[in-house]
C-alpha positions as CSV (number, residue, x, y, z in Angstrom):
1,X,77.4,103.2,103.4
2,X,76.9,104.4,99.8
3,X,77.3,101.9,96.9
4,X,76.7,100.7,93.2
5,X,76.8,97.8,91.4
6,X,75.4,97.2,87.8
7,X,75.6,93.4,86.3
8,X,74.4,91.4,83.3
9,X,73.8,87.7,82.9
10,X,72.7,85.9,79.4
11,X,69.5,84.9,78.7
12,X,69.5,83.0,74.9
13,X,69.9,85.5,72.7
14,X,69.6,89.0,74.8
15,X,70.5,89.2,78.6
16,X,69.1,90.7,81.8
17,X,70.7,93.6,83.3
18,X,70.2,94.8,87.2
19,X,71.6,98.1,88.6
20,X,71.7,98.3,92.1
21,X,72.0,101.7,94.0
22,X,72.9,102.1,97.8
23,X,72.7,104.5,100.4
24,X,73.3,104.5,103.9
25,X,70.4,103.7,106.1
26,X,70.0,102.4,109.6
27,X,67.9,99.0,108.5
28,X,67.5,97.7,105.2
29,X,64.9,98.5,103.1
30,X,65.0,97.2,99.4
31,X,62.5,98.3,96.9
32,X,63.0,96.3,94.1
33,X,61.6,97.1,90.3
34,X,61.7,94.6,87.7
35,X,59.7,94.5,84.1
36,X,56.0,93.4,84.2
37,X,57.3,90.1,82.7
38,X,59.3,88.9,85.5
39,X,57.9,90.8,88.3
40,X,56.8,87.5,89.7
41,X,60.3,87.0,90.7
42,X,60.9,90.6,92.4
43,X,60.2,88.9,96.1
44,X,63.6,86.2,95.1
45,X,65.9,89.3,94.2
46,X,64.7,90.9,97.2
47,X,65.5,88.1,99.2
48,X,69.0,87.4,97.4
49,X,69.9,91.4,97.8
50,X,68.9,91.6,101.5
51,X,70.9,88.6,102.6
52,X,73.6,90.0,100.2
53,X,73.7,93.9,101.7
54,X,72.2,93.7,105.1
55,X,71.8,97.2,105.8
56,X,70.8,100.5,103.4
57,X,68.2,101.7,101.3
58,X,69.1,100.2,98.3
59,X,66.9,100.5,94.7
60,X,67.0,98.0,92.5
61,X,66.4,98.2,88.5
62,X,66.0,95.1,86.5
63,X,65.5,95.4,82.5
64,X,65.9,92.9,79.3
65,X,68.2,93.9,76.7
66,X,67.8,91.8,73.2
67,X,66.0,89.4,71.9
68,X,64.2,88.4,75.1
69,X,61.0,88.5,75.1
70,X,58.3,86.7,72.5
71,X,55.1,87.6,71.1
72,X,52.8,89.6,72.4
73,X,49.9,87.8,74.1
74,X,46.4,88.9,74.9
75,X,44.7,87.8,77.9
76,X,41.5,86.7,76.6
77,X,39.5,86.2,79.5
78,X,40.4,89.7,81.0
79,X,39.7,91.1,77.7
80,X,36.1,89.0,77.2
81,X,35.4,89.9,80.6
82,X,35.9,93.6,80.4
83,X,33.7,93.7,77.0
84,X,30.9,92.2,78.7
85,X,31.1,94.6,82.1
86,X,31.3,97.4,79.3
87,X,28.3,96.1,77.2
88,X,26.0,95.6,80.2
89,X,26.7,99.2,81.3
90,X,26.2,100.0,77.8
91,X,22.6,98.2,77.5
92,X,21.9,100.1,80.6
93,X,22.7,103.7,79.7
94,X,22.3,103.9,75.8
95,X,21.2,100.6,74.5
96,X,21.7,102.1,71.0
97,X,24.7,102.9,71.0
98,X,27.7,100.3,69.7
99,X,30.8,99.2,72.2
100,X,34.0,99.7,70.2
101,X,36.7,97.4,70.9
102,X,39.5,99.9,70.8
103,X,38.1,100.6,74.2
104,X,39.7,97.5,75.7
105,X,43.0,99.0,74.5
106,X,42.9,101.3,77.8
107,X,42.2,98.2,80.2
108,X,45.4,97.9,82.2
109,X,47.9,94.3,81.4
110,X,45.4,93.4,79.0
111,X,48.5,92.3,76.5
112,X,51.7,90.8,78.0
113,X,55.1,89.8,76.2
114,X,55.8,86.7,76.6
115,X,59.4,85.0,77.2
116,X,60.9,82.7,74.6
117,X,62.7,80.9,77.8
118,X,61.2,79.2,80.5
119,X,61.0,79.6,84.2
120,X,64.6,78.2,85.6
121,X,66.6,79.9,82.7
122,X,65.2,83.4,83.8
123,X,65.6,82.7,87.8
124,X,69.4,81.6,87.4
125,X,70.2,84.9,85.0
126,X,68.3,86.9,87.4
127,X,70.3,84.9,90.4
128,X,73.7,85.5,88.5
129,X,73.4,89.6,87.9
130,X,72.0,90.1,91.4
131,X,75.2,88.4,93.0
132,X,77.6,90.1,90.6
133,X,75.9,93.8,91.5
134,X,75.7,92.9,95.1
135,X,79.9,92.1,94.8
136,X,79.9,95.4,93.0
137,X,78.3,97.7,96.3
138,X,80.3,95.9,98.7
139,X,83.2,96.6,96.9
140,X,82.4,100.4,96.9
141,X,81.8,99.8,100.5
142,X,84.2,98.3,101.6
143,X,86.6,101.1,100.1
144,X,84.6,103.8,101.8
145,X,84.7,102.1,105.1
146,X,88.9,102.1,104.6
147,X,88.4,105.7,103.9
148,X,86.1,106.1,107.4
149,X,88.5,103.7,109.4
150,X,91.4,106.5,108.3
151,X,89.3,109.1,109.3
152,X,88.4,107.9,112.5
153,X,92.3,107.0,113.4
154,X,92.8,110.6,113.1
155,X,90.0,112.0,115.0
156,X,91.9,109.0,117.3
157,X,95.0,110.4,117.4
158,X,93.9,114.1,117.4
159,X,92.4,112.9,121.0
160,X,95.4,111.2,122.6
161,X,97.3,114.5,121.6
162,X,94.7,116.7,123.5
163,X,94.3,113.9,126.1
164,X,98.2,113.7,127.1
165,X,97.7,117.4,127.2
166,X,94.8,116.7,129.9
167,X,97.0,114.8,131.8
168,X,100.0,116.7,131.5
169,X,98.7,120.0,132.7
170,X,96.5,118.2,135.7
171,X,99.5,119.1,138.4
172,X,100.6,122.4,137.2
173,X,96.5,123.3,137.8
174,X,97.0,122.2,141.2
175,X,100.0,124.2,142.1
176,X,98.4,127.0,140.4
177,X,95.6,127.3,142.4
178,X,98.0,126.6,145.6
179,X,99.8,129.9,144.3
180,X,96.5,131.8,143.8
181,X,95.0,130.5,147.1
182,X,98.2,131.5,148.8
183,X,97.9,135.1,147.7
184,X,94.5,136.4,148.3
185,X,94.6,134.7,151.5
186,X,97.8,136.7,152.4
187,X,96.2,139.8,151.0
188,X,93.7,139.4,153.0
189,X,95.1,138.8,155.8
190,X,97.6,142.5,155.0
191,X,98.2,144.3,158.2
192,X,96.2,141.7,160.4
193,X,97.8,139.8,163.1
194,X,96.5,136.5,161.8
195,X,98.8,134.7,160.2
196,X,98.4,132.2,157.5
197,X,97.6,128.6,158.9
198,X,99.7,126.4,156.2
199,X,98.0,123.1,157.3
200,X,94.4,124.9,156.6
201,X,95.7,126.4,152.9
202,X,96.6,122.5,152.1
203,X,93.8,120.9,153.1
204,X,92.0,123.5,150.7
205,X,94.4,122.5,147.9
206,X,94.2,118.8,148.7
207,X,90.0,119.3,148.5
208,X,90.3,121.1,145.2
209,X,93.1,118.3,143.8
210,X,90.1,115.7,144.9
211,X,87.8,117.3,142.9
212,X,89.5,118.1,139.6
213,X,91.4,114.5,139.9
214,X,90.2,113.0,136.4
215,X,92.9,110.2,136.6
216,X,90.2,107.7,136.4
217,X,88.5,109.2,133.3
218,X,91.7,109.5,131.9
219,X,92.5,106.0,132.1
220,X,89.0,104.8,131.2
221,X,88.8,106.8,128.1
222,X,92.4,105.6,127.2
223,X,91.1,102.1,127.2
224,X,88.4,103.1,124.7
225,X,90.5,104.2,122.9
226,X,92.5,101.4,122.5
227,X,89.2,99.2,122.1
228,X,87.9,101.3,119.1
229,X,91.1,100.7,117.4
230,X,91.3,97.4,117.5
231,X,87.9,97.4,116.4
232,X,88.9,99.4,113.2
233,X,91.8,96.7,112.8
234,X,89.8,93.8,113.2
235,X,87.0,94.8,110.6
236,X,84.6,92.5,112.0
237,X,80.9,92.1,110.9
238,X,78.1,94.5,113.0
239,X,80.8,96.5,114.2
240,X,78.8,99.7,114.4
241,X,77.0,98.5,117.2
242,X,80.0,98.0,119.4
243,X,81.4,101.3,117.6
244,X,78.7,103.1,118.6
245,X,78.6,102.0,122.4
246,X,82.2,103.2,122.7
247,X,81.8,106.4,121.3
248,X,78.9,107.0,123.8
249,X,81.1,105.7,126.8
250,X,84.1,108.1,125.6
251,X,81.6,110.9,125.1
252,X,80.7,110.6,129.4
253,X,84.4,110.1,129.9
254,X,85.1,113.6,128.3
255,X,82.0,115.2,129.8
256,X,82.8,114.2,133.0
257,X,86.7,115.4,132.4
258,X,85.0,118.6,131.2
259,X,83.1,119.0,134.1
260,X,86.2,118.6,136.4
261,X,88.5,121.0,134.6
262,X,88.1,124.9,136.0
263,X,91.3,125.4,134.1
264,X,91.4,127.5,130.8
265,X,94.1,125.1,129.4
266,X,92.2,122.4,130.5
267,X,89.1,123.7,129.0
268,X,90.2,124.2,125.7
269,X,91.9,120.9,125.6
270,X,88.2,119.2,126.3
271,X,86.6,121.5,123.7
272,X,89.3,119.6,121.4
273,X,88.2,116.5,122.4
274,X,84.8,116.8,122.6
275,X,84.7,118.1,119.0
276,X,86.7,114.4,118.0
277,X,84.2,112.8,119.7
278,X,81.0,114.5,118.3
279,X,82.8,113.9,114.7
280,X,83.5,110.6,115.1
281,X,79.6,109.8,116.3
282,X,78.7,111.4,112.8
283,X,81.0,109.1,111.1
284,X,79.9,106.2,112.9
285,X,75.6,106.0,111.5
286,X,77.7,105.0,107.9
287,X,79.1,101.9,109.7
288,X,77.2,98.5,109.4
């Protein structure tokens, strides 16, 4: 599921902002961005935010706002290391000709801010916006998975409807075919002296009931049913797993009811059904 979540905790005089962006994804997989000054602490975030979130591919920004960071600092042994590398390459080429120093301005974190606060102070502000912005997404997702609960209680219901339908029409197919059966066999039979063997035309019927009987789907898929809502009403954690098992077990339930239904009625009923089905699947990958 999609969410966002932007928090601030103080540090002295400035604070530290993070901004945390969400998006629905099968695992988890946090990249995690934080200034060069603290990127040391980019790998505790990460661990706070997947703990936190659990599932998603979520971004998160960190910055400093106000009077955060101290003097700039040079790194003196990068910087005395990269003028001799550049002066020995420099006696080797063109011995005569000078080494500037504003060539060390191009060699990469040779100066770093540094932080008026110490270690602790920036780990517990860091600690405290993470939490807050992680409260923030699962707030936005828990409001979208309301949303998707409602949707899938209507997909729900739009099956029961076409499903009673299923079960309603089963006998009238049955007595349809005993009528249709009954005619071309008489028809056939015109100005013959064979007569129609009743016993013969109900075993037929009673062969084509046994084959078109989908009580048993009927009843199994009812039960899923009844399972995935209580599922929805229960909210528990990991849910899509178990939500996505049913919807597979309903989908062979229908296919199978499908399968058994020559009836146009019957036919258009499942093409219902199966459509519920397929949408609810869809809605289903944004569930944790």
């Amino acid at each position: 599921m999609t969410g966002h979540g932007v928090a601030e905790a103080p540090l002295g005089a400035g604070r530290v902002s993070l901004e945390i962006r969400s998006i629905n994804h099968r695992y988890l997989d946090a990249r995690v961005r934080l200034p060069v000054e603290i990127a040391e602490h980019a790998a505790r975030v990460e661990e706070r935010v997947r703990k936190a979130l659990r599932r998603g591919r979520v971004e998160v920004l960190g910055r400093f706002d106000g009077d955060v960071l101290g003097a700039v600092e040079l790194d003196v042994a990068r910087a005395r290391s990269a003028f001799e590398q550049l002066s020995r390459l420099r006696d080797e080429l063109r011995p005569e000709e000078p080494v500037p120093l504003t060539l060390l301005a191009a060699v990469p974190d040779l100066f770093r801010a540094g932080s008026t606060h110490d270690a602790e102070a920036i780990v517990a502000a860091l600690d405290a916006a993470t939490d807050r912005a992680c409260e923030q997404v699962w707030g936005m997702r828990e409001r979208e998975g309301a949303a998707l609960a409602k949707d899938l209680e209507d997909h729900l219901d739009r099956l029961v409807s076409e499903l009673d339908r299923v079960e309603a029409h089963g006998p009238a197919v049955v007595d349809a075919y005993r009528d249709k059966l009954s005619r071309r066999i008489e028809k056939l039979l015109e100005g013959r002296e064979v007569a129609l063997d009743p016993g013969r035309l109900e075993h037929e019927v009673a062969l084509l009931a046994d084959r078109a009987d989908v009580a048993e789907e009927i009843t199994r898929l009812r039960s899923h049913v009844e399972q995935l809502r209580a599922l929805l009403s229960e909210g528990e954690d990991n849910a899509g797993k178990r939500l996505d098992f049913l919807l597979q077990e309903m989908t062979r339930e229908t296919n199978t009811i499908g399968s058994k239904s020559a009836d146009a009625e019957l036919a258009r009923a499942v093409v219902e059904m199966k459509a519920c089905v397929s949408r609810m699947r869809e809605q289903a990958q944004n569930v944790l």
